[in-house]
C-alpha positions in Angstrom: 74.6 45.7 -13.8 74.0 42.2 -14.9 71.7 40.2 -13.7 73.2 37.1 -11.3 73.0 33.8 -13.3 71.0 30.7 -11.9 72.1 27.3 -12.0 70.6 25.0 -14.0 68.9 22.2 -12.8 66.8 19.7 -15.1 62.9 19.5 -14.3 63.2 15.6 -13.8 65.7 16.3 -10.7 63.5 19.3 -9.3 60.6 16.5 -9.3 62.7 14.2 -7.6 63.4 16.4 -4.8 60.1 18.0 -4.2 58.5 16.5 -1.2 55.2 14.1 -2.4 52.1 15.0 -0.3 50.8 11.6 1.9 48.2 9.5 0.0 45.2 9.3 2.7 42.1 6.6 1.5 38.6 8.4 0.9 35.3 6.4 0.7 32.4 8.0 -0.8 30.3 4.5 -1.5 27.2 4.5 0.6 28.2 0.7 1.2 31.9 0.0 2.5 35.0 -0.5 -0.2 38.4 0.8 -0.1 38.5 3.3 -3.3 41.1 5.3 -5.2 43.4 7.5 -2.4 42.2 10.7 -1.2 43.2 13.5 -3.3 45.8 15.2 -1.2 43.4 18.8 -2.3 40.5 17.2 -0.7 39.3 18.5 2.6 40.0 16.6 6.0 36.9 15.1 7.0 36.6 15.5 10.9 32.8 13.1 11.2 32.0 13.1 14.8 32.8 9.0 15.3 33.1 9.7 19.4 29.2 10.4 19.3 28.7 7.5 16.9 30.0 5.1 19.1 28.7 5.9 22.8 24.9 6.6 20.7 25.2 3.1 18.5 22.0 1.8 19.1 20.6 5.9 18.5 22.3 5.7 14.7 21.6 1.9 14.3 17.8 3.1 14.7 18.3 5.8 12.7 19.5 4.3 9.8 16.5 1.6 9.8 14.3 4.4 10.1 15.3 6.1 6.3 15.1 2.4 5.0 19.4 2.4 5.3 19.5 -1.1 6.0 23.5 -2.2 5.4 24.4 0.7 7.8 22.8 0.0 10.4 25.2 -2.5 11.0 27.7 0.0 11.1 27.7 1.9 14.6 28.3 -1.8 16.2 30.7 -2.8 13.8 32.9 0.7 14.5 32.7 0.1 18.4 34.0 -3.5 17.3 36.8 -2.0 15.8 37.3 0.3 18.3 38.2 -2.4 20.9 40.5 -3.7 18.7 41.8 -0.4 18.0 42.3 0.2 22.1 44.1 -3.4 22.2 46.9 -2.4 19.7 47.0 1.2 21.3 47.9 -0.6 24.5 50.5 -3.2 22.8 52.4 -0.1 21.1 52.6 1.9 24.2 54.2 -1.3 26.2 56.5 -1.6 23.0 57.0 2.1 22.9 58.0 2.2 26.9 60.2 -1.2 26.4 62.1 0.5 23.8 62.4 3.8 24.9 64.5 2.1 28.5 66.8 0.1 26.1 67.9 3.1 24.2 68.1 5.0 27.5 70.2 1.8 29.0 72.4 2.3 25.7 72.8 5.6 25.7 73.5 6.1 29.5 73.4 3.6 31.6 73.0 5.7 35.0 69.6 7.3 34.0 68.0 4.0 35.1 69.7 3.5 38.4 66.7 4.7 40.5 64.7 2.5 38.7 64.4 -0.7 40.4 61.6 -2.5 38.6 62.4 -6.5 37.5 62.3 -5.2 34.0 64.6 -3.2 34.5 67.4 -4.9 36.4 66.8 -7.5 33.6 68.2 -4.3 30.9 71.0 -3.4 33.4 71.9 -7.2 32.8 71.5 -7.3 28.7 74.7 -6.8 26.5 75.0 -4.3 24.0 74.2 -6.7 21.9 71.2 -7.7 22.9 69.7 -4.6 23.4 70.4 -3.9 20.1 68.8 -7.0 18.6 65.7 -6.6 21.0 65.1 -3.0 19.6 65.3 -3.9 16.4 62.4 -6.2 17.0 60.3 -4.1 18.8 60.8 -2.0 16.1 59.1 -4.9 13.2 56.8 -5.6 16.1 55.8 -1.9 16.6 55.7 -1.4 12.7 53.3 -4.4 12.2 50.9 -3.0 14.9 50.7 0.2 13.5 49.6 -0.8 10.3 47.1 -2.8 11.7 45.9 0.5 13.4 46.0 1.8 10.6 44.1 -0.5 8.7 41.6 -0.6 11.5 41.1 3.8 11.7 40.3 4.1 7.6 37.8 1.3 8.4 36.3 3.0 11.2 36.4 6.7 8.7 35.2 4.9 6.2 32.1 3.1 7.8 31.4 6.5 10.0 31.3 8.4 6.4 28.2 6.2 5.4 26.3 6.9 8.1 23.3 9.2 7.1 22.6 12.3 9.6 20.7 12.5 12.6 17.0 12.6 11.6 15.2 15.1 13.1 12.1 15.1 15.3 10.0 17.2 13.1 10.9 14.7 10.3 7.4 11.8 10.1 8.9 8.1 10.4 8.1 5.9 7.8 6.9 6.0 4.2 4.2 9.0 4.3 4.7 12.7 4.4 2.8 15.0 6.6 0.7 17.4 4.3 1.9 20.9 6.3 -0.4 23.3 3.8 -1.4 24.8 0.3 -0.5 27.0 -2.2 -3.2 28.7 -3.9 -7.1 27.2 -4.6 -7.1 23.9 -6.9 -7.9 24.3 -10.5 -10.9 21.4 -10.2 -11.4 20.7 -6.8 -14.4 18.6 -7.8 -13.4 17.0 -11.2 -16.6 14.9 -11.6 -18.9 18.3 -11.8 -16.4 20.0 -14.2 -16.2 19.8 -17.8 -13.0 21.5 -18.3 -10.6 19.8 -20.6 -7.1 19.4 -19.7 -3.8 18.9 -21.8 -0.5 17.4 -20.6 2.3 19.8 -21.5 3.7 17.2 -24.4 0.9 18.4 -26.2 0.7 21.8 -25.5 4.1 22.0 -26.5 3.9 20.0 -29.7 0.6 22.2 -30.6 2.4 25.3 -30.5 5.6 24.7 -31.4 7.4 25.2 -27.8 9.0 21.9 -27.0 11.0 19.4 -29.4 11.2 15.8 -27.9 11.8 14.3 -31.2 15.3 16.4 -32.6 16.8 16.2 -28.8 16.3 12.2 -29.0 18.3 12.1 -32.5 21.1 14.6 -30.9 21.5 13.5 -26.9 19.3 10.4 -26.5 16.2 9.9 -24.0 15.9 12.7 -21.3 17.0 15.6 -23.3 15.4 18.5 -25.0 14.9 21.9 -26.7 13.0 24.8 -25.5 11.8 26.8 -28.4 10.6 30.0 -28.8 8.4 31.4 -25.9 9.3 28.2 -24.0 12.8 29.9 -24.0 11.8 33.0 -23.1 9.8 31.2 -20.2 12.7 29.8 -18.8 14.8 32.7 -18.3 12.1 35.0 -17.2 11.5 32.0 -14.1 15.1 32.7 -13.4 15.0 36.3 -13.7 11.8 36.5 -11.0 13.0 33.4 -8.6 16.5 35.5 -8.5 14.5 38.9 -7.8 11.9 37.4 -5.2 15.1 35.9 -3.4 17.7 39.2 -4.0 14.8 41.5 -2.6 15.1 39.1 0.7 19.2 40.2 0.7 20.5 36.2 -0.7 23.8 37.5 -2.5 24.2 36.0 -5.9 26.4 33.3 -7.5 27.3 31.7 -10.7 28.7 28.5 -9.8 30.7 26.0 -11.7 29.0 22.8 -13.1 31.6 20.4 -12.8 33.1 19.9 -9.4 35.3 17.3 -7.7 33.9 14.0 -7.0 35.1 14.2 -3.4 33.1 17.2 -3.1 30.0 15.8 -4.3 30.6 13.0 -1.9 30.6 15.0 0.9 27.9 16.6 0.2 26.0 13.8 0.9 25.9 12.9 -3.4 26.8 9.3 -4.0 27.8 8.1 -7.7 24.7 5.3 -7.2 22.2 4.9 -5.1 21.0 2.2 -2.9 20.3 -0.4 -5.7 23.9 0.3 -7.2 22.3 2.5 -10.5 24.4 5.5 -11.4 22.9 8.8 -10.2 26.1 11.2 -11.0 28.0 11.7 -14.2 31.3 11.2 -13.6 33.8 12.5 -16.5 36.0 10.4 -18.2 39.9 10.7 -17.2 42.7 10.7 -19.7 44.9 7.6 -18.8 47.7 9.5 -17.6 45.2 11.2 -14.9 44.4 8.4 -13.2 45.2 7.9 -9.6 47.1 11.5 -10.3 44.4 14.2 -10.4 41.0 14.3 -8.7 38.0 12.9 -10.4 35.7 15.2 -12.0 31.3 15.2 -12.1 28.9 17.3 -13.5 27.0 18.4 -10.4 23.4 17.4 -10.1 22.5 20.6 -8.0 24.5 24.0 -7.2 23.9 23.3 -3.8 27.2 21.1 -4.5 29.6 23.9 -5.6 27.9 26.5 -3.5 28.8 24.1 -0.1 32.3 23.5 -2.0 32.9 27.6 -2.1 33.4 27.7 1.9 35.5 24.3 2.1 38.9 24.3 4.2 37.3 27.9 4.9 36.6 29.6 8.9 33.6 31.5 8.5 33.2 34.7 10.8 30.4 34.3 13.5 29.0 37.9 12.8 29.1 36.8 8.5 26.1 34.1 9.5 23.5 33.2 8.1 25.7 33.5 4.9 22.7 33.2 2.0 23.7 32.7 -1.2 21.8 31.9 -4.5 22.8 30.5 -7.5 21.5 29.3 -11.3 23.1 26.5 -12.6 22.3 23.9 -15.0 22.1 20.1 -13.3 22.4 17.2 -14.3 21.2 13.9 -13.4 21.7 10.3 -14.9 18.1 9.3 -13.6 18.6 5.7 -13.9 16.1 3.5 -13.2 13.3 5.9 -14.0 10.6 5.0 -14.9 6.7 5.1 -16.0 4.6 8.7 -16.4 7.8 10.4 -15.0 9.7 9.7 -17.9 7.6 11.8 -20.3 8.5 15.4 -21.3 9.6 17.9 -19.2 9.3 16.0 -16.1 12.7 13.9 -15.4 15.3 15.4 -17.3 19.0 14.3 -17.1 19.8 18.2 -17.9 18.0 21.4 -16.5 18.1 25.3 -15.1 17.6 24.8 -11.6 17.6 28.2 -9.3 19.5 27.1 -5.8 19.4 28.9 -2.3 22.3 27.9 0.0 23.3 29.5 3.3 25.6 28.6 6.4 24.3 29.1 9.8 25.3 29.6 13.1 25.7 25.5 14.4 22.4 25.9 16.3 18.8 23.9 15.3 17.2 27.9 16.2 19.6 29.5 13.5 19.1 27.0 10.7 15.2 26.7 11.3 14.7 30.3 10.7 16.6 30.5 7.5 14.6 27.1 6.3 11.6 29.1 7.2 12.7 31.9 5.2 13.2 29.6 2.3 10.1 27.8 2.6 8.6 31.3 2.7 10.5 32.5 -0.6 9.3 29.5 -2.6 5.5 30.1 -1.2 5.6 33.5 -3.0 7.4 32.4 -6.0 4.9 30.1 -6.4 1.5 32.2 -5.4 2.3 34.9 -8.1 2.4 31.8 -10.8 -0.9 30.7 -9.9 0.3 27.0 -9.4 -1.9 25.0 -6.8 0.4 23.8 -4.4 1.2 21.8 -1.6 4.2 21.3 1.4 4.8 18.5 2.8 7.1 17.5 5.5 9.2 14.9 3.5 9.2 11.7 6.0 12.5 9.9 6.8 12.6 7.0 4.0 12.7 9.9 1.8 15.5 11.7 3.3 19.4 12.5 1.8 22.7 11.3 3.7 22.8 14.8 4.4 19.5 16.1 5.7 18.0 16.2 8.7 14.8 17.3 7.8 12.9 18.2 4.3 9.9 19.7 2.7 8.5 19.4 -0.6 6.6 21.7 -2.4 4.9 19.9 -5.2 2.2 21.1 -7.9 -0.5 20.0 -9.3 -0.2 18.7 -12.9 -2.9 17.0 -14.8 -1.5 14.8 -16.7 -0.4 13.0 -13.4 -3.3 12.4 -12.3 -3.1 8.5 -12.9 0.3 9.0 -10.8 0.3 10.7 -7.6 -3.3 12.3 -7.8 -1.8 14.8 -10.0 1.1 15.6 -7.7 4.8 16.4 -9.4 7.8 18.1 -6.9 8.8 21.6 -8.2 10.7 23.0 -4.9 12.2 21.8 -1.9 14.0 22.5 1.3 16.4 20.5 3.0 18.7 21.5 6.8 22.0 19.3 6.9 22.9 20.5 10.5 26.8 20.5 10.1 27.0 16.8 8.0 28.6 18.8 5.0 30.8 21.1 6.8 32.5 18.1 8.7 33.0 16.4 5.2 34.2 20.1 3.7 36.1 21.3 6.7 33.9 24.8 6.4 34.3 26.0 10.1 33.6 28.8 12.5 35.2 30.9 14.5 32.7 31.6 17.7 33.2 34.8 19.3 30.9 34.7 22.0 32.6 31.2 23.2 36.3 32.6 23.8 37.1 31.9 19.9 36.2 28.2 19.9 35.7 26.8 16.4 32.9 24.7 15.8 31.1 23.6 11.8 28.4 25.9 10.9 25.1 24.1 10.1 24.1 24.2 6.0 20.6 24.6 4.8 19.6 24.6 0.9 16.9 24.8 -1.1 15.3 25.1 -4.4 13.9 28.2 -5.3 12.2 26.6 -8.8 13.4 23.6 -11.0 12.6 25.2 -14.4 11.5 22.1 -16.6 8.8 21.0 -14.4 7.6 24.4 -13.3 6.6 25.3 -17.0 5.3 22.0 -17.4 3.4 23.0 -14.6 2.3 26.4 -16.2 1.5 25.1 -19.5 -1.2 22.5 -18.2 -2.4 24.2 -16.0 -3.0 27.8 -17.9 -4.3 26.3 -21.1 -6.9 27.6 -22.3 -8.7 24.5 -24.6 -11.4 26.9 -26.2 -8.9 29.7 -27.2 -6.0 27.3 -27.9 -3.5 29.4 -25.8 -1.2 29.4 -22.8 -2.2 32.3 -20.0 1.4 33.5 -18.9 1.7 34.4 -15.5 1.6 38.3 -14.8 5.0 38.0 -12.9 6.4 36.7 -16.0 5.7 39.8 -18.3 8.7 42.0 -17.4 11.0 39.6 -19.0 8.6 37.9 -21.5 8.4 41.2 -24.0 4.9 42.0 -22.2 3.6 39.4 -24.3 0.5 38.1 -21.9 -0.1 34.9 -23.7 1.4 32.0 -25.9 -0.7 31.2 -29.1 -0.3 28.9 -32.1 2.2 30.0 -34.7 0.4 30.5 -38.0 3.1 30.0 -40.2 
């Protein structure tokens, strides 16, 4: 039997006939401006603006409190527009009812007869005609109003978008964290009685042949660099035990994707530049054909970004929660406006391993806390069995994310920056977003024991180590001047060959 015959029908008309999805406006800018459209694949945003406007002065205070000074004008400034909103809702629904009797008095005449209103014995006096001419003018005057509704609901998205989460009470106002406790004893707790010589890992490195500075300059520029030799072998074995300690705990692993939509990033609280307008994301070039056609593209500066982005436009199963996943991906990070000690070595990087915790929680500050807990607990044992002095601080609120509610640090103790910080350098941290990501991602929840009501899970993520600065950290701090050699950590060994220590190459 032959096969039936289809007609033919040239791509250029099938394009002209396929429907083209609406073209909504997405701000990502932590200050207000109308950007590119919103890519029709981005998630609907669904920002709680009701509680924004009856708590204004709650999220005016807030705002001021993590040093977000433009938007604090913003709650105000969305109740402003609100009222104007409400005025041109109440316009259009006179214009609406106006029109609505004329067409009735056009269509049928006798459907108004028990109406006996002055506005309407006016209609039962109007011509054809006229009621015609009127409609079409409510029509321009209803089109005009709308728009300006319009107009006045992105503004309103837009400015709620900006405004950073709710901080929470366990979160210290101002500039100084709370020192919450230690990791392991200090190396020198009394420096002036000890005659112990220190390194920074720039020399270690350059002394036995671990780290190349120099080469990574002439290839990528400032902020890159090579690993060599047991330095490589260092920085997959840290993945290998991070992923073990946090597997053993039942976190399911992921491989996630580097580059991820813009929009995404966005919404995860990840801004292209920062407060002082400097670029903190790379953003990848477009061809010129793409533009204003496809989605942007960046090179994520965490895999909490396309671990939050696996569970957008998703519902999530109540009895699936905590979900706990973690991932290794590299990151990367423009780092502009760096500056000072930081900028040497290993320290700030714009490219980097980083092992990444991420879970989903039931929408509850009981449910997320315990998983932060567990994550704070994770990174304490990571960190014990590498014999890194340590200490956790509650991260105050100038030092909070868009996204978080409340943060810790885990930070080590390096000796090369010592004249910076007392010695102090961030390895690990732990942040709770309650549901600020899943209203920009649309990941929701379907809660069983409330009838079926669907509500945003709350995100927490964290970061099991941040490989650069950790073996920083190891090389300082288990050198060895007299012997000329690096101790390696004993939870190392299984992935480092059993080789126990890193010595000078002699050829």
């Amino acid at each position: 039997m032959s096969t039936p015959q289809r007609s033919f029908t040239c791509l250029q008309c099938r394009l002209r006939t396929l429907p083209r999805p609406p073209r909504r406006l997405f701000h990502s800018t932590p200050r207000f401006q109308v950007e590119a459209p919103r890519p029709s694949v981005a998630p609907k945003v669904s920002i709680d603006i009701k509680h924004i406007r009856q708590n204004a002065a709650l999220h005016e205070q807030n705002c001021l409190e993590r040093n977000y000074t433009s938007q604090s004008q913003y709650p105000a400034r969305i109740n402003t527009l609100f009222e104007q909103w409400h005025v041109y809702q109440r316009e259009a629904r006179s214009l609406r009812e106006r029109n609505n009797r004329l067409k009735l008095q056009l269509a049928n005449p006798t459907t108004l007869r028990d109406e006996d209103s002055e506005e309407v014995q006016r209609i039962r006096q109007m011509s054809k005609k006229e009621i015609i001419d009127e409609a079409k003018m409510l029509k321009n005057q209803l089109s005009k109003i709308e728009e300006k509704e319009s107009a006045l609901t992105t503004e309103i998205e837009a400015l709620a978008a900006a405004i950073p989460n709710i901080t929470s009470n366990e979160t210290p106002r101002g500039d100084d964290p709370t020192v919450v406790g230690f990791i392991n004893d200090h190396p020198e707790p009394d420096p002036a009685a000890s005659d112990r010589v220190w390194r920074s890992h720039v020399h270690i490195g350059s002394e036995l042949n671990l780290l190349d500075f120099a080469g990574a300059a002439t290839t990528s520029g400032w902020g890159w660099y090579y690993l060599l030799n047991e330095a490589a072998q260092l920085e997959q074995a840290l993945v290998q035990y991070a992923l073990s300690v946090a597997r053993k705990r039942g976190w399911g692993m992921v491989s996630p994707p580097s580059m991820v939509y813009s929009h995404i990033a966005a919404a995860c609280g990840f801004q292209p530049r920062d407060q002082n307008g400097e670029q903190q994301i790379y953003n990848i070039q477009q061809n010129a054909s793409d533009v204003g056609r496809k989605p942007e593209l960046s090179l994520a500066g965490t895999a909490e970004i396309p671990l939050a982005g696996m569970k957008a436009n998703t519902i999530l199963e109540e009895a699936n929660l905590p979900l706990k996943r973690v991932g290794v991906s590299r990151s990367y990070r423009a780092e502009a406006g760096a500056r000072g000690v930081d900028t040497k070595g290993l320290y700030r990087v714009h490219e980097f391993t980083k092992v990444e915790m991420f879970a989903w929680t039931a929408p509850s500050t009981q449910s997320s806390t315990e998983v932060f807990d567990e994550m704070v607990s994770i990174q304490t044992e990571i960190f014990t069995n590498l014999n890194l002095h340590c200490r956790i601080i509650e991260m105050p609120s100038t030092d909070l994310g868009a996204s978080a509610t409340r943060k810790r640090d885990i930070e080590a103790f390096f000796p090369s920056r010592r004249p910076k910080d007392d010695g102090w350098g961030e390895v690990s941290s732990v942040s709770t977003c309650t549901d600020y990501q899943t209203r920009r991602l649309a990941t929701r929840v379907d809660i069983r024991t409330l009838g079926g009501k669907i509500a945003f899970p709350y995100t927490v993520n964290g970061t099991a180590l941040a490989v650069p600065r950790v073996i920083a950290a190891i090389l300082e701090n288990c050198w060895d001047e007299a012997k000329g050699e690096v101790a390696i950590p004993e939870a190392l060994w299984p992935w480092m060959d059993g080789q126990q220590v890193i010595k000078k190459k002699t050829c």
